[in-house]
C-alpha positions as CSV (number, residue, x, y, z in Angstrom):
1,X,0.0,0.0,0.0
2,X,0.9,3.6,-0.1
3,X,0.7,6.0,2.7
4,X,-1.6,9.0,1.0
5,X,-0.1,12.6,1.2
6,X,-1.5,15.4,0.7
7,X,-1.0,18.6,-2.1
8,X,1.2,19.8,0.4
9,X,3.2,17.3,1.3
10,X,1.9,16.3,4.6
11,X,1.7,13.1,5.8
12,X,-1.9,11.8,6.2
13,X,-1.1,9.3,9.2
14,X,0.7,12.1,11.5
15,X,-2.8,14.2,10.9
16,X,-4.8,11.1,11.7
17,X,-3.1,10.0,14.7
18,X,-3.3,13.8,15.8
19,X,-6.7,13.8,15.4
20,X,-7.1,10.4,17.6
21,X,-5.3,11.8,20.4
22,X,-7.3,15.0,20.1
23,X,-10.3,12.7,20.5
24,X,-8.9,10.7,23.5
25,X,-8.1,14.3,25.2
26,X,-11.7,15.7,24.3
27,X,-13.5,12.3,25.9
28,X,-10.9,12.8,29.7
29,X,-12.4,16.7,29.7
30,X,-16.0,16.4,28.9
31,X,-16.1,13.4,31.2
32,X,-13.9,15.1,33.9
33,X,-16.5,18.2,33.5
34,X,-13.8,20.5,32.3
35,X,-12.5,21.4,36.1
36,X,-9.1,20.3,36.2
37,X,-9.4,19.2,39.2
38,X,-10.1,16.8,42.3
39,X,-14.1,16.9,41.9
40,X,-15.6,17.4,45.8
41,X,-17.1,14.5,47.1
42,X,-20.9,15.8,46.1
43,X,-20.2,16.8,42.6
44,X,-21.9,14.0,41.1
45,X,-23.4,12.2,43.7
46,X,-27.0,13.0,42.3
47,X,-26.5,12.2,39.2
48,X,-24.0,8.9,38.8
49,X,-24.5,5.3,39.7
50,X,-22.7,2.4,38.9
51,X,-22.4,2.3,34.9
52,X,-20.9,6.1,35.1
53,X,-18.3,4.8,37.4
54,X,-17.3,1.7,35.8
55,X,-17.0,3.8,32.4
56,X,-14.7,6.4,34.4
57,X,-12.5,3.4,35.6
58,X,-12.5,2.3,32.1
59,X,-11.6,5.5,30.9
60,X,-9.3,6.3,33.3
61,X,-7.5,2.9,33.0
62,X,-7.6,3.6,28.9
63,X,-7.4,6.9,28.2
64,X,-6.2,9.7,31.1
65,X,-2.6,10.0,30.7
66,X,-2.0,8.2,27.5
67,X,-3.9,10.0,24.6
68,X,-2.5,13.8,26.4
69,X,1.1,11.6,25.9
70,X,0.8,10.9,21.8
71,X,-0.9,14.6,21.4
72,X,2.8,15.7,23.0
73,X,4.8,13.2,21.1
74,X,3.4,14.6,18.2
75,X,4.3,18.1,19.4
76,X,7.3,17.3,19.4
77,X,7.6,15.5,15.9
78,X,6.3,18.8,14.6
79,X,9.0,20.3,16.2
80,X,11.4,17.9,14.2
81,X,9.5,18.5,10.7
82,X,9.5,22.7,10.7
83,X,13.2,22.3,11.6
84,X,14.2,19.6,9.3
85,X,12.3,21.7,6.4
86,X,13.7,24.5,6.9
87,X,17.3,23.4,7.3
88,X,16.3,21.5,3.8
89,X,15.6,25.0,2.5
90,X,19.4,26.6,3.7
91,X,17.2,28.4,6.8
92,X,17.6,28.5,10.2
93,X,14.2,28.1,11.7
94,X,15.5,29.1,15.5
95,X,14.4,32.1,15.6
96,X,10.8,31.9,14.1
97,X,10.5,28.8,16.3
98,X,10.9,31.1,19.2
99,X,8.2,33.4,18.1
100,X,6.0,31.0,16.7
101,X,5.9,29.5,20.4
102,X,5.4,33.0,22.2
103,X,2.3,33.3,20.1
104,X,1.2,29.8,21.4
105,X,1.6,30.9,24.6
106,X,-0.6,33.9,23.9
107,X,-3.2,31.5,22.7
108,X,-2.4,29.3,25.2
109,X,-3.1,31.1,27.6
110,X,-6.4,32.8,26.2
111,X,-7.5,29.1,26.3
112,X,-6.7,29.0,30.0
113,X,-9.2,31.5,31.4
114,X,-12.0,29.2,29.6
115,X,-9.9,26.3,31.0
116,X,-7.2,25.8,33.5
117,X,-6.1,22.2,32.1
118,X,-4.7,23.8,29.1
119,X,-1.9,21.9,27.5
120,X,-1.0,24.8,25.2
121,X,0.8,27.1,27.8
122,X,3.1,24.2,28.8
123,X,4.2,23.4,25.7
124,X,4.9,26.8,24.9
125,X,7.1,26.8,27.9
126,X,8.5,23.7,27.4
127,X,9.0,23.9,23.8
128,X,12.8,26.3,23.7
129,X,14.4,23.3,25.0
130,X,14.4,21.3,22.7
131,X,16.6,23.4,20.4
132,X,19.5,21.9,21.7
133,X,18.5,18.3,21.1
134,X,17.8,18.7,17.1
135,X,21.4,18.2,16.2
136,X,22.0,15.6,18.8
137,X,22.8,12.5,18.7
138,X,19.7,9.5,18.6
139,X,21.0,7.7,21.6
140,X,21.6,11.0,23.8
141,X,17.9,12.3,23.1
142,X,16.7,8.7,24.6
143,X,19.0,8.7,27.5
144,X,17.7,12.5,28.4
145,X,13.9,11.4,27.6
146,X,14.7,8.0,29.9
147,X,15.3,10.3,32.4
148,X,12.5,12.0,32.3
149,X,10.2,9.6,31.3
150,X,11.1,7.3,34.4
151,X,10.4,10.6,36.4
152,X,13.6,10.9,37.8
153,X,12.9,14.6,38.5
154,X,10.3,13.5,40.8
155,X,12.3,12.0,43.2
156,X,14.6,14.9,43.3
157,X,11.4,17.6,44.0
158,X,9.5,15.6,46.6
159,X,13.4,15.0,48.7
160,X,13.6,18.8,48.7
161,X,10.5,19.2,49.2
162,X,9.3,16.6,51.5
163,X,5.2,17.2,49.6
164,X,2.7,17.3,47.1
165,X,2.6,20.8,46.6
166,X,5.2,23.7,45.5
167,X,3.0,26.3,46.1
168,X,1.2,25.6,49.9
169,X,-1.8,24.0,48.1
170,X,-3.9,21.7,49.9
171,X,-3.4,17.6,49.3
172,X,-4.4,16.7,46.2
173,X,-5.8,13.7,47.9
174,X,-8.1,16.1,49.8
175,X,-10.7,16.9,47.5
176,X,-13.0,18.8,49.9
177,X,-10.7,21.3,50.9
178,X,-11.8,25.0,50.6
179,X,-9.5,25.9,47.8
180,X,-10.7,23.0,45.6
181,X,-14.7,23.7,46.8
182,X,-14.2,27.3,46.7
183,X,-12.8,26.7,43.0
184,X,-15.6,24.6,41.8
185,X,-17.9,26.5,43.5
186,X,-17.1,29.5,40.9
187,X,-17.1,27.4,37.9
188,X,-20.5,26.5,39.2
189,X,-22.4,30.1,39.9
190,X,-19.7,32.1,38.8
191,X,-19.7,34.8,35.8
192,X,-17.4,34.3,33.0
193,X,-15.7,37.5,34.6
194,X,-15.1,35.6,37.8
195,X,-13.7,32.0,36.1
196,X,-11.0,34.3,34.1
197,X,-10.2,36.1,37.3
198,X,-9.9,32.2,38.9
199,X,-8.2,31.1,36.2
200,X,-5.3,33.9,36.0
201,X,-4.2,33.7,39.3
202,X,-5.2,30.6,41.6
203,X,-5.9,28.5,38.4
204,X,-2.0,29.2,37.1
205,X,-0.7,28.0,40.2
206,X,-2.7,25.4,39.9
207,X,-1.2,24.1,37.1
208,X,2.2,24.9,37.7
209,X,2.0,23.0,40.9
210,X,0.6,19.9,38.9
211,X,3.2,20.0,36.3
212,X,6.1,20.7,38.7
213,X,5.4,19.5,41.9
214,X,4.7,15.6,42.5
215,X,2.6,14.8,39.8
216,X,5.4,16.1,38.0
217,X,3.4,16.3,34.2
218,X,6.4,18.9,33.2
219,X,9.0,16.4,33.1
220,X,6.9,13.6,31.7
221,X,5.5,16.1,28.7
222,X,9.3,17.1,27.8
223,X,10.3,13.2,27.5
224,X,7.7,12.5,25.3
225,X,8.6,16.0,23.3
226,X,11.9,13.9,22.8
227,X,10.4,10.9,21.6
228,X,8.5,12.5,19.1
229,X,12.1,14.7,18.0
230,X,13.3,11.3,17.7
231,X,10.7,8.9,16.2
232,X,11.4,12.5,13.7
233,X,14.8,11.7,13.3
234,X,14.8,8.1,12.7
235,X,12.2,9.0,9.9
236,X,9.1,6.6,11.2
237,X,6.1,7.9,9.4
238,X,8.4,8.9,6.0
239,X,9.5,5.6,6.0
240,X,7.0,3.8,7.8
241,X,6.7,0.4,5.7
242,X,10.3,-0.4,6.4
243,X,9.8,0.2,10.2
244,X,6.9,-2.2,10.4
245,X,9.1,-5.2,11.5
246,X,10.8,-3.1,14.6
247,X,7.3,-1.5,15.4
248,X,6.4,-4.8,16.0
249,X,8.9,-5.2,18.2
250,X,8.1,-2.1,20.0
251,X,4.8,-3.3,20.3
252,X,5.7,-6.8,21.9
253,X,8.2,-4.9,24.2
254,X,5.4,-2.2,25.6
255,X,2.9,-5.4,26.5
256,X,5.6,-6.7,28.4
257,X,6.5,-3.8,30.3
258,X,3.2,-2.4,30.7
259,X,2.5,-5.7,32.4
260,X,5.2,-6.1,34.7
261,X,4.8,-1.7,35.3
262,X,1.4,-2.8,36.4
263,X,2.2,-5.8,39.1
264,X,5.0,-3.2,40.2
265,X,2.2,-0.7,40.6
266,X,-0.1,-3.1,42.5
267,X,2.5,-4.1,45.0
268,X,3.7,-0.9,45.8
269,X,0.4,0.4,46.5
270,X,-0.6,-2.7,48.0
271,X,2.4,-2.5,50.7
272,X,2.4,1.3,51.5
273,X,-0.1,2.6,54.0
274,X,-3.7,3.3,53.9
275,X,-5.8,6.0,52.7
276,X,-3.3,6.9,50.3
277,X,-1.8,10.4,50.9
278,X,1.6,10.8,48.8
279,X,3.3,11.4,52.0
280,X,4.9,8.3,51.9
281,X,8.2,7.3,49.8
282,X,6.1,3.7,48.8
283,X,3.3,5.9,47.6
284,X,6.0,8.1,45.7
285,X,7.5,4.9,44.5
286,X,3.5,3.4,43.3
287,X,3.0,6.7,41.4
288,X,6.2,6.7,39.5
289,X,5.0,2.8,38.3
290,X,2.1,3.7,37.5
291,X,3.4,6.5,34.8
292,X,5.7,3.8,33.5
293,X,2.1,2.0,32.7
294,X,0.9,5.0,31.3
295,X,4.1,5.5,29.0
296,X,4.0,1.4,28.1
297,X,0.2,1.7,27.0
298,X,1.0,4.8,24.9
299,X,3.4,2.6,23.1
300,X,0.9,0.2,23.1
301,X,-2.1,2.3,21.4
302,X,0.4,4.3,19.0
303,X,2.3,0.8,17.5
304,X,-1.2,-0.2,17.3
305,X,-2.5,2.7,15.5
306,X,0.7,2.2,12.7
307,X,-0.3,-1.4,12.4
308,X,-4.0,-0.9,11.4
309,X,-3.1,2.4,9.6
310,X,-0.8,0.3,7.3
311,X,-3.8,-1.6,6.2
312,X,-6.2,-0.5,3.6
313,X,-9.1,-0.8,5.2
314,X,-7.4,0.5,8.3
315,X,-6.4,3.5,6.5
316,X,-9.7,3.9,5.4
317,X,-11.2,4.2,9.0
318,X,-8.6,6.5,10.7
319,X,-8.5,8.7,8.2
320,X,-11.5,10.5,9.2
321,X,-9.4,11.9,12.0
322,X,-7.0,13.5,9.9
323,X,-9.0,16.7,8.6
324,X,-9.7,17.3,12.6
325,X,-6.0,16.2,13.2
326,X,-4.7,19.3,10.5
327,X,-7.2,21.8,12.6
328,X,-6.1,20.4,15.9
329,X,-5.6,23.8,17.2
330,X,-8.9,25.3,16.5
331,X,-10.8,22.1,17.2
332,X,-8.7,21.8,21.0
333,X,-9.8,25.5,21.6
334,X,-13.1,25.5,20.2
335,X,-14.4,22.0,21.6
336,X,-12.9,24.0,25.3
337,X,-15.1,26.6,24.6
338,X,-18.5,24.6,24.1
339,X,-17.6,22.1,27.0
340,X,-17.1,25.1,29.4
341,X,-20.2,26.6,28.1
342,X,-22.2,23.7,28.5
343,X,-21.5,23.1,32.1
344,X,-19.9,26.7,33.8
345,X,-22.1,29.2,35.5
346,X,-21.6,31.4,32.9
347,X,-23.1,29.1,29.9
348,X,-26.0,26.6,30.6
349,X,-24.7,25.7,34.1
350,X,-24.9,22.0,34.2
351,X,-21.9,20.9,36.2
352,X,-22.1,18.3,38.0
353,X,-25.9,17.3,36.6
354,X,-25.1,15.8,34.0
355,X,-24.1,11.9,34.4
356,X,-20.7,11.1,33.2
357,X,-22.6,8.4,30.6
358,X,-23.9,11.2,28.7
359,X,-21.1,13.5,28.8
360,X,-19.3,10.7,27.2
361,X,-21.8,10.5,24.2
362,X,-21.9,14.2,24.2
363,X,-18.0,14.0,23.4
364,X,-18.3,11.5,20.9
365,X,-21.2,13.5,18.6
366,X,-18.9,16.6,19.4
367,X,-15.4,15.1,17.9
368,X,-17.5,13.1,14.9
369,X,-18.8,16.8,14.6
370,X,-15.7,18.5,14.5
371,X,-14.2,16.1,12.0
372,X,-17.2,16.6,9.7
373,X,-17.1,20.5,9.7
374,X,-13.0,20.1,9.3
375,X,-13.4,18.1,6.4
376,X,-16.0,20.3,4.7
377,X,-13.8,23.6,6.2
378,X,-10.1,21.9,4.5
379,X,-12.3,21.9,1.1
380,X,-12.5,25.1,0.4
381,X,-9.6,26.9,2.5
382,X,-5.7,25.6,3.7
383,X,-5.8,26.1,6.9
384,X,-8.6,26.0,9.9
385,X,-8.9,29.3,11.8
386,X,-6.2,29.4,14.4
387,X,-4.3,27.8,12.2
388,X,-4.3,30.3,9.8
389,X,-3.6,33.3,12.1
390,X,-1.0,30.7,14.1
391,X,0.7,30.9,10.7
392,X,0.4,34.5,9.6
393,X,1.6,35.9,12.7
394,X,4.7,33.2,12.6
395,X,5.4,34.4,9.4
396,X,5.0,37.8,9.8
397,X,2.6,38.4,6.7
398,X,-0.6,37.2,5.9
399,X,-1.0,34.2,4.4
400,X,-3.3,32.4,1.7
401,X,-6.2,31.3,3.4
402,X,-8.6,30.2,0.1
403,X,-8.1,27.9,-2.0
């Protein structure tokens, strides 16, 4: 078979397997209500019974950690392309790479008064270093991403620390503390006024105390940056039939280690004491495993994604994702936008009324609605909305927008 690109040169599969993380991310924040948070013990009391908390567990097992993971492998595979183009040209894209992710972080962060979870700030933050590591050698951008990826930073942070939190905040364990039902609360009743005003101060803390402190997201986001720099380098998806033999590989190798992650994670958490309260260097230890699950079961679901892909039929299928993979900006924005108005005070007000069953199927029509309005939207212009003005402003002119 062939792998299908498009007029401009882009490869279909990287704008399909976009798109499927995009979906796996929209499905963890409708269901999780858009609060980026610990939900209070009462949230959804009312409204869930056992089916809505068997599908969380499922989703949670399936999809929280892993489908946020490709979305930033693919960041950082995109980082490898504009780079690798425009060396390929006799430019040096440094500088424009540097400007192009300030204005992220200007729409990043525009994003984060709707929505505190927003990935777009980090990765604006994150994304400088990995300048260094384009001209780097293969087997030093694996060794740095190891370390990261095994959350070696972790360690470091909660020994100088000695807790969850950077900032003073509460337990993350203690999901009825007044900063986290003060913050719900305001989502809840609040104006859109007084979310933005919660979102720019305590909800920015927030986050940086999530991505730095113990749950350490920051250092996990960067190693999967340099895994998608790499899988770049190696040339996966520009030579992907070759690869097919060693991605099997890879695939055989993640079952095994997700497995064995797994029975690690069971017995730490099994050993250390109960409630669980991250106080404790076994519960540190348990946390740390579980992310290596996480990271094998990315592996898992992206080698399996390449496998199917490669197949006609396959290709046929996850293709659809690829028009809402190539407007993965506007769509991650937009579908932020609807799910906050859908359930914040300042919209229709539903949090926490609506079971987690149905926010699950309003997802789904939502992302096969998005990829039916990108597909009719890539027909008649290059580039969805965000993208577009992304582009422009990169650039410094405007640029085609019809076709």
């Amino acid at each position: 078979m062939v792998l299908e690109k498009t007029s401009s040169n882009r490869i279909i599969i990287i704008d399909a397997l976009r798109g499927f993380a995009l979906a796996g991310v929209a499905l963890v924040h409708m269901t999780e209500q858009y609060i980026a948070s610990a939900p209070t013990d009462n949230l959804m009391e009312i409204t869930n019974n056992t089916i809505d908390e068997i599908l969380s567990g499922v989703i949670g097992f399936l999809i929280i950690g892993k489908f946020f993971a490709l979305f930033s492998i693919l960041f950082g595979l995109s980082f490898f392309i504009q780079m690798d183009a425009a060396a390929k040209r006799g430019q040096n894209f440094t500088g424009r790479f540097l400007w192009r992710v300030f204005l992220l972080f200007v729409i990043g962060y525009t994003h984060h008064l709707f929505y505190k979870g927003d990935i777009l700030t980090i990765y604006a933050l994150l994304a400088p270093f990995l300048i260094p590591f384009y001209k780097m050698n293969n087997k030093w951008i694996l060794l740095v991403a190891g370390v990261f990826l095994l959350s070696i930073p972790r360690f470091i942070s909660y020994a100088l620390l000695e807790t969850e939190s950077a900032f003073g905040f509460p337990s993350f364990m203690d999901f009825n503390n007044e900063v986290n039902t003060s913050y719900i609360q305001t989502l809840k009743e609040g104006s859109i006024t007084e979310v933005f005003t919660k979102n720019a101060s305590q909800g920015m803390l927030q986050k940086m105390d999530f991505q730095i402190g113990f749950f350490g997201r920051f250092y996990l986001t960067f190693g999967y940056f340099l895994i998608g720099l790499w899988l770049g380098k190696i040339g996966l998806f520009q030579n992907i039939k070759e690869r097919i033999p060693i991605v099997k590989k890879w695939l055989k190798r993640a079952v095994i280690f997700f497995l064995i992650a797994l029975l690690i994670t069971a017995g730490l958490f099994g050993l250390s004491p109960q409630p669980v309260d991250f106080k404790n260097w076994l519960h540190v230890l348990g946390i740390n495993a579980y992310d290596w699950s996480n990271i094998a079961l990315t592996a898992i679901i992206l080698c399996g994604f390449v496998l199917i892909y490669i197949k006609n039929r396959g290709q046929k299928i996850l293709s659809f994702f690829a028009p809402y993979g190539r407007m993965a900006l506007t769509n991650y924005v937009l579908q932020s936008i609807i799910g906050t108005f859908i359930l914040f005070g300042w919209g229709l007000g539903y949090l926490g009324e609506i079971r987690t069953l149905y926010l699950f199927v309003i997802a789904i029509i939502l992302i096969a609605l998005q990829s039916f309005l990108s597909k009719i939207w890539l027909t008649y212009f290059k580039y969805g909305p965000l993208e577009w003005l992304w582009r422009s402003a990169t650039l410094g002119k405007i640029q085609a927008f019809k076709k």
